[in-house]
N, C-alpha and C positions, 0 to 999 in steps of 0.2 A: 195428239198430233201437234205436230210446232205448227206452232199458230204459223200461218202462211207456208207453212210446209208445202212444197208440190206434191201431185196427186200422180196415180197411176194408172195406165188405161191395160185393161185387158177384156175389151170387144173387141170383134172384128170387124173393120172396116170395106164394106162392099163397094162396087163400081157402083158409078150413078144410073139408075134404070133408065132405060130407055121412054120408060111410059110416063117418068117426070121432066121428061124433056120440055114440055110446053107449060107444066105449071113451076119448072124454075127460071125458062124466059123470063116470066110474067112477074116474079118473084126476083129475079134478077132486076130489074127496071127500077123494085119498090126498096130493094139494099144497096143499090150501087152509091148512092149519099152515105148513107149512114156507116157504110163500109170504114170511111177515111177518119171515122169520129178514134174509135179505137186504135187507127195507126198515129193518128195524131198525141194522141195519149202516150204511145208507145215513146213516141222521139220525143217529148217535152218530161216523161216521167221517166225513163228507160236510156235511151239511146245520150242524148245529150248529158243527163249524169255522170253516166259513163266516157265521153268525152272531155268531161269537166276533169275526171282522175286522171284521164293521159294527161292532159294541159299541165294539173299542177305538178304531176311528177317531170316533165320535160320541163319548169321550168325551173327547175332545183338542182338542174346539172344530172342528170338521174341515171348515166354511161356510170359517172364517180359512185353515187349514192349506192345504187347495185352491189358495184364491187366492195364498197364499205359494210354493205348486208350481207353479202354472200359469205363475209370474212367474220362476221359476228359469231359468235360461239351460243349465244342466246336466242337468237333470232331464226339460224341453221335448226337448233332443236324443236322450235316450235313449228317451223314447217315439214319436220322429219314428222314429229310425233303427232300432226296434226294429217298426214298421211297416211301411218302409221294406224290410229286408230281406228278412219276412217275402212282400211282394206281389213284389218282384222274382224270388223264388227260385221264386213261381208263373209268372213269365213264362217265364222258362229252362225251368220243366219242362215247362209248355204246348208252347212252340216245338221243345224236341226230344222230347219224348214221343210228341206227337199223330203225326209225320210215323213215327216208332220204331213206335208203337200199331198202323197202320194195315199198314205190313208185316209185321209178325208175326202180323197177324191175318188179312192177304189172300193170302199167299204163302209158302209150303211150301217148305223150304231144309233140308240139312244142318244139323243141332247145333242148331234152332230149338227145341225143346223143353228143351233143357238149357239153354241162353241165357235160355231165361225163367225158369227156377226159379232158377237162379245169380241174375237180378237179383232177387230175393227177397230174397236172402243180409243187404241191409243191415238188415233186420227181425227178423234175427235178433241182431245184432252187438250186444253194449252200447255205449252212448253214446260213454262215455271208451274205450274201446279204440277205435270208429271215428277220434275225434278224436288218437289217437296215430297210428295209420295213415295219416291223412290229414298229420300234421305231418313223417311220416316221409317220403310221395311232394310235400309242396307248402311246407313250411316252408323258414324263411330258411335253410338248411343245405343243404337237398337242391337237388338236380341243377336238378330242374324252378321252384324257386322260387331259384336264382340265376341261370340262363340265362333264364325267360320271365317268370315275376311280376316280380321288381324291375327287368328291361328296360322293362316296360312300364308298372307301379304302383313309385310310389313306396314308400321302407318304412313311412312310416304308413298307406299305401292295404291296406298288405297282410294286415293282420289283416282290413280288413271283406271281400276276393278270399277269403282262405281258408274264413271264414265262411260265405259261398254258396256255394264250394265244396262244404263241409259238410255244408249242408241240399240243396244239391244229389244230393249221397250216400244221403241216405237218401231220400229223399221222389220222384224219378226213376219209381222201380217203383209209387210208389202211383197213377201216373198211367197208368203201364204196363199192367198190372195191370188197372184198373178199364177203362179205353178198350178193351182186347183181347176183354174182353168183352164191352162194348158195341156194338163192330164184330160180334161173331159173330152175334150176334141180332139183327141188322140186316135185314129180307125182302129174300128174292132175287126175291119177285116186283116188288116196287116196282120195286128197280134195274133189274131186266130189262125192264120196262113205258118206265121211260126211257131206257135205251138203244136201244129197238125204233122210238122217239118221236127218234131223232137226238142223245142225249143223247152229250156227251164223260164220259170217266172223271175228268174236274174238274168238270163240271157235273154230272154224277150225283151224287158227293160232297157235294156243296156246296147241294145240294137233296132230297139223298133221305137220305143217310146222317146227315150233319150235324145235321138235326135228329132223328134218332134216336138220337143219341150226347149232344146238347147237356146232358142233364139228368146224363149220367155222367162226362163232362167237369166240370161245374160241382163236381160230389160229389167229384170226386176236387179241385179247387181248392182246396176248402174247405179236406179233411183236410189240403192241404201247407203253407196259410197255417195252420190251430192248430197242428200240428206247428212249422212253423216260429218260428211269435210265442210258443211255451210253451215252448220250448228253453233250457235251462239247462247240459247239459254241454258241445254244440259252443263255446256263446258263450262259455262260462268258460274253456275253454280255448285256443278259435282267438282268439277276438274279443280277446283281451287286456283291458286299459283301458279303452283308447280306444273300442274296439268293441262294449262290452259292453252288453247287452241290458237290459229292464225286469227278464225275473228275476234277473240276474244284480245288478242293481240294488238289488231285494228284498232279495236275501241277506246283499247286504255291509251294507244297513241293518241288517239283525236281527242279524245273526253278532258283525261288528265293530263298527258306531256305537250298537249296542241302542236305533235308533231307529227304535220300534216304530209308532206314528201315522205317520209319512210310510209307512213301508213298508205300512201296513193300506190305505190308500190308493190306493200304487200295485199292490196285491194286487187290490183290488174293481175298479179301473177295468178289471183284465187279466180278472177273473171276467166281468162286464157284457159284455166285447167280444169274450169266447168262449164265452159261453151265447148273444150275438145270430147268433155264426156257427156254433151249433150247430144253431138251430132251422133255417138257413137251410141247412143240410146236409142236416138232414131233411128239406125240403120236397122237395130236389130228388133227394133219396134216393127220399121216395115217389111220384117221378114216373118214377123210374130202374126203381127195383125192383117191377115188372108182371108177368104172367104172357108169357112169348115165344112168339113165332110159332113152330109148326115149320119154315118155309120161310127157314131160316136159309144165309146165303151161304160155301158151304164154299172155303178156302184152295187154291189155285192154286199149281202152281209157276211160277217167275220166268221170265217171258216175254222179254225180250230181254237185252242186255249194260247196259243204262244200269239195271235192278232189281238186277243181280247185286252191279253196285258198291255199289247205295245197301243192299241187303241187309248187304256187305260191310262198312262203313262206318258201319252204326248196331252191327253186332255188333262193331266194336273200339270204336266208343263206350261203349256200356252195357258192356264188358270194363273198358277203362280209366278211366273213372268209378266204376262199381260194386264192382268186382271187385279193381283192382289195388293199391291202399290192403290190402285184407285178404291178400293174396299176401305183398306188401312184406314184414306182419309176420311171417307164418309163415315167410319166410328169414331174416326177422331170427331166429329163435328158432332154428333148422336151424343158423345159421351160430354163434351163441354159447351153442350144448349143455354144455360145460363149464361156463361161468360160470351158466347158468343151472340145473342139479344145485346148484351151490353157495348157489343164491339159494335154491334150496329147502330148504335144512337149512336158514337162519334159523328162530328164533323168531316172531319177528314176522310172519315169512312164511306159514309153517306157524298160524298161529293163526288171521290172516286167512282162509286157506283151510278151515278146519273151519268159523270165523261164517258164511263165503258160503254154503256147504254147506247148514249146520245152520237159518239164516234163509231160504234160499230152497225150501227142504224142507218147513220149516214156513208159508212164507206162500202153497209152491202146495196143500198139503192142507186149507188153510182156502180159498184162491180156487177149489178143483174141489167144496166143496163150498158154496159159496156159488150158485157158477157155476150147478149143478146145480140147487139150488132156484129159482134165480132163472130159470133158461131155461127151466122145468118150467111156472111159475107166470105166464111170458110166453106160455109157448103156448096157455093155457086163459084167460088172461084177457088179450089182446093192448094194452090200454092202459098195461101193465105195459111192453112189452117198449121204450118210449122210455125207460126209467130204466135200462134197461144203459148208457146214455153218459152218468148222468148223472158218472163219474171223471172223464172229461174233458172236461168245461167249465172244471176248474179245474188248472193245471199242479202238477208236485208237490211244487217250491220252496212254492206259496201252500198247498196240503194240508199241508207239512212247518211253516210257520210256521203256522196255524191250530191245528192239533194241538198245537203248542208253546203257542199261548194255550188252549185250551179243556182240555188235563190235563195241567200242571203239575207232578203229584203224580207223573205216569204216565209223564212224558215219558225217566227212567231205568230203566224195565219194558219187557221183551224183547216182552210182550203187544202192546202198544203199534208198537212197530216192525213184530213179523210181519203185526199186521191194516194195518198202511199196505202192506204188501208185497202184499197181498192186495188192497186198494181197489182198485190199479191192474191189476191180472190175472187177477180173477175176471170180468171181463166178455168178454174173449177165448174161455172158456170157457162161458158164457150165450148168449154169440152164437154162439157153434158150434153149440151145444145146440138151440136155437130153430131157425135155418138146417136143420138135420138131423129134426128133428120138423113142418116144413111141408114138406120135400119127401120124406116118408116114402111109400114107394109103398103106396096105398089096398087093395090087394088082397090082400096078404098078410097087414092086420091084420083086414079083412074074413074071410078065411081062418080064424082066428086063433077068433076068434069063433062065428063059423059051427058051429068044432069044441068049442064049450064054454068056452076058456080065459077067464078074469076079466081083469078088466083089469092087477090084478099081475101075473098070468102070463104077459099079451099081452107087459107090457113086458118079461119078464127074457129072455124064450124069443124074439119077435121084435125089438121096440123096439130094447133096448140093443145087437145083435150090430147092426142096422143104424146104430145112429148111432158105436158106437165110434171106425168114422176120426176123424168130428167130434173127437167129446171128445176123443180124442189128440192131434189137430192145434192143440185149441184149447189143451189143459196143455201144448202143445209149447212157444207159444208165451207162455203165462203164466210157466212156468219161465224163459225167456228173458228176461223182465222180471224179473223176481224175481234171477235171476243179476248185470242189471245196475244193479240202483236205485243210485241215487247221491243223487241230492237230497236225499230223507228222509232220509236216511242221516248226510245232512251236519248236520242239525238234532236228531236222536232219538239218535244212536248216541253209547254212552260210547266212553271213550278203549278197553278191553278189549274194545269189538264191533267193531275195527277188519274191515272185513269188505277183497275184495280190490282192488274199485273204491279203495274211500276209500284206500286203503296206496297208489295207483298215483297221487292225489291229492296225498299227503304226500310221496312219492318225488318230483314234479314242481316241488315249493314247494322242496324243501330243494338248496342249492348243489352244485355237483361234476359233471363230466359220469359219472364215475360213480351217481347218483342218476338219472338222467333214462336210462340205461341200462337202471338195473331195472327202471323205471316201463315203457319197452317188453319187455321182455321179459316181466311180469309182464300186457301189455295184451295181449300174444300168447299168455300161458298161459290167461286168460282168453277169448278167444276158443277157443281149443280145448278150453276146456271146456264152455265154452256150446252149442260145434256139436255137439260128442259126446253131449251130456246132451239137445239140442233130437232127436239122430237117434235114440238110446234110446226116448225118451217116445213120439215118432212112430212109430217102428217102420217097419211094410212098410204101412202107413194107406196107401192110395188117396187120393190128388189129392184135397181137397176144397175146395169153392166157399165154403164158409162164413165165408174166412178172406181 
């Protein structure tokens, strides 16, 4: 998962029971302080940033500067093709998703439940390690990108093939994922009402199912086009040059050319055009997310030899897509155990590893407690709970340069970095929150009451033991971000916070094919610390939906 990736929800969100009416007064009184801690966060880490970027684009003359961008020949392609890939990598997912979606969610196979939590896998992975994975199974080197990409793509074509590749990687299961459950909550009376009516199993689909699905289908589009258009490690490092994206664009403004007005520019126009596809997420979020019928259509096993195959057939897909980029690297790591022991006694190495440590430590016990007030403060006052997305509307390349205009003074303060670590992964953790307090079962807090206990005590003694999966599941995966930020990182961190990302970063710039060695090895050490550290925090937590 890119590290601070947004998450995606497919539970359903029910009205507030009426029998929690008296223990969320009580519960209202003990969150109404703590409520403002998280808005305040929001406008000192969020909102004002982003005020900082209008400021210095208005004051650069920015009516002129526009027009001087719009007329650029260089500038025009990067926002085409960084559009461009974005909607195509929805089409791929669409097209092998939905047909993926529908058998896993209609038919009952060996290894189907491990197959879906495996495609999970890439939401966990940090950015720059998927994208060394991915360089190791489809780069100009390997097998597969000298026998089939350069047969087919030219070598300039091949940076923007591994690209979609890329976003293909990660963004697959968000569509998975969301459609699987959309299919489950699909009435079995409807469908049976049309088959009894003459209906074909294409024409049932395609009239009963389909538009029961349409609104969770769109929700999950959305998330793959932001995901994809706010992406800044695949592109930096698949995309190359040539191929390189608007953030990617951003960066090398501020980093290297320190020209700050065209980049504030191309920062808002990327704000504008994922705050408009964020409302549009919500809309069809709140047409998704309804309370479900019970007469839900349960999984069948695979009725003739032509499902067996296509069963067959999407599970080495979602295998060799998903799965085998992160395989690749843990033999890479298995097969060079000696040299990698020796990378480890570095300085450099070893230093990296305590900053990753020590900043993503620090930025998930600020994000579970953010998280906590803030999904506390969504569930008693629900107009609250649309500002948990409000991190990503904006990607973390344009957070990372906002931050750098709006504190200055602050931008070599460890403060400063851990709370960007935290903007982006305390809301994993709010939405877990929230999710697990609307589908609290009503009877036992009822209970709870009945026997006296105040609202404090409903929640330590019943509340918290029942949402704990949640919050695990959601610090699982705040951790998980935090382990992989890179972006900020590249903008806020001095030379001695070299953390393990950025080292695997500077390994990949510097010459030698010894340097691009460590850099994988170091993206495979990282991965196994991320999956170690994600199965820790999770624990034996039960499956939850929140996430």
């Amino acid at each position: 998962m890119s590290s601070g990736q947004p998450f995606h929800s497919s539970s359903p969100i029910p009205h507030h029971p009426k029998a929690l009416s008296a223990w969320m007064n009580g519960l209202g009184l003990m969150v109404k302080g703590w409520s403002f801690i998280p808005l305040a966060f929001l406008v000192l880490m969020l909102i004002w940033p982003v005020s900082r970027l209008f400021m210095q684009a208005q004051s650069a003359h920015w009516l002129g500067l526009i027009n001087e961008m719009i007329q650029d020949d260089y500038l025009r392609w990067r926002v085409v093709w960084t559009l461009t890939q974005a909607l195509l990598t929805c089409f791929f997912c669409l097209v092998l998703g939905l047909p993926a979606a529908w058998i896993l969610a209609r038919r009952q196979f060996k290894g189907k439940q491990l197959l879906i939590q495996l495609s999970m896998l890439p939401f966990v992975v940090p950015t720059l390690v998927a994208a060394m994975g991915l360089l190791m199974m489809w780069g100009p080197e390997s097998l597969l990108g000298k026998k089939w990409l350069l047969s087919i793509f030219s070598a300039e074509q091949q940076g923007a093939v591994l690209l979609l590749i890329g976003n293909l990687f990660f963004n697959l299961s968000v569509v998975l994922r969301t459609v699987i459950y959309a299919l489950e909550q699909c009435s079995m009376s409807r469908s049976n009402a049309a088959r009894s009516l003459g209906a074909t199993a294409w024409r049932c689909f395609w009239r009963v199912e389909w538009p029961a699905i349409f609104p969770a289908v769109m929700q999950s589009l959305c998330l793959v086009f932001l995901y994809s258009f706010s992406g800044f490690g695949l592109a930096l490092i698949l995309g190359g040059q040539q191929w390189s994206t608007l953030e990617v664009e951003i960066y090398t403004l501020v980093a290297h050319e320190l020209a700050l007005a065209p980049a504030s520019i191309l920062a808002i126009f990327s704000l504008i055009l994922l705050s408009t596809l964020l409302f549009v997420l919500l809309h069809f979020q709140a047409s998704f997310l309804k309370p479900q019928k019970a007469d839900t259509i349960a999984a069948i096993d695979l009725q003739n030899p032509t499902e067996k195959i296509i069963a067959f057939l999407i599970t080495g897909l979602i295998s060799f897509l998903c799965l085998l980029p992160i395989v690749l690297l843990l033999f890479q790591l298995l097969a060079s155990l000696p040299q990698f022991w020796q990378l480890l006694l570095d300085s450099e190495v070893q230093q990296a590893l305590i900053n990753t440590l020590i900043f993503s430590t620090a930025g998930l016990l600020l994000a579970t407690f953010l998280g906590l007030c803030h999904g506390m403060a969504a569930y008693i006052w629900p107009l609250l709970s649309g500002l948990i997305y409000l991190p990503f509307i904006a990607s973390s390349i344009t957070i990372g340069f906002g931050l750098l205009l709006s504190y200055p003074t602050l931008s070599n303060q460890m403060s400063l970095l851990v709370s960007a670590y935290a903007l982006f992964a305390y809301p994993f953790i709010a939405q877990a929150l929230l999710l697990g307090l609307q589908q609290l079962p009503r009877h036992y807090l009822q209970a709870a009451r009945v026997l006296g206990a105040s609202p404090w005590r409903s929640f330590i003694r019943v509340v918290l033991p029942l949402l704990s999966p949640a919050i695990r599941r959601g610090m699982a995966f705040a951790m998980a971000t935090c382990l992989g930020e890179f972006a900020v990182s590249l903008f806020l961190s001095r030379p001695e916070w070299t953390t393990l990302s950025t080292l695997i970063y500077q390994y990949l710039g510097r010459p030698g094919s010894g340097n691009k060695q460590s850099a994988l090895l170091l993206a495979a050490f990282l991965l196994l610390l991320t999956l170690l550290i994600f199965r820790l925090i999770e624990g034996n937590a039960k499956k939850s939906r929140a996430l």
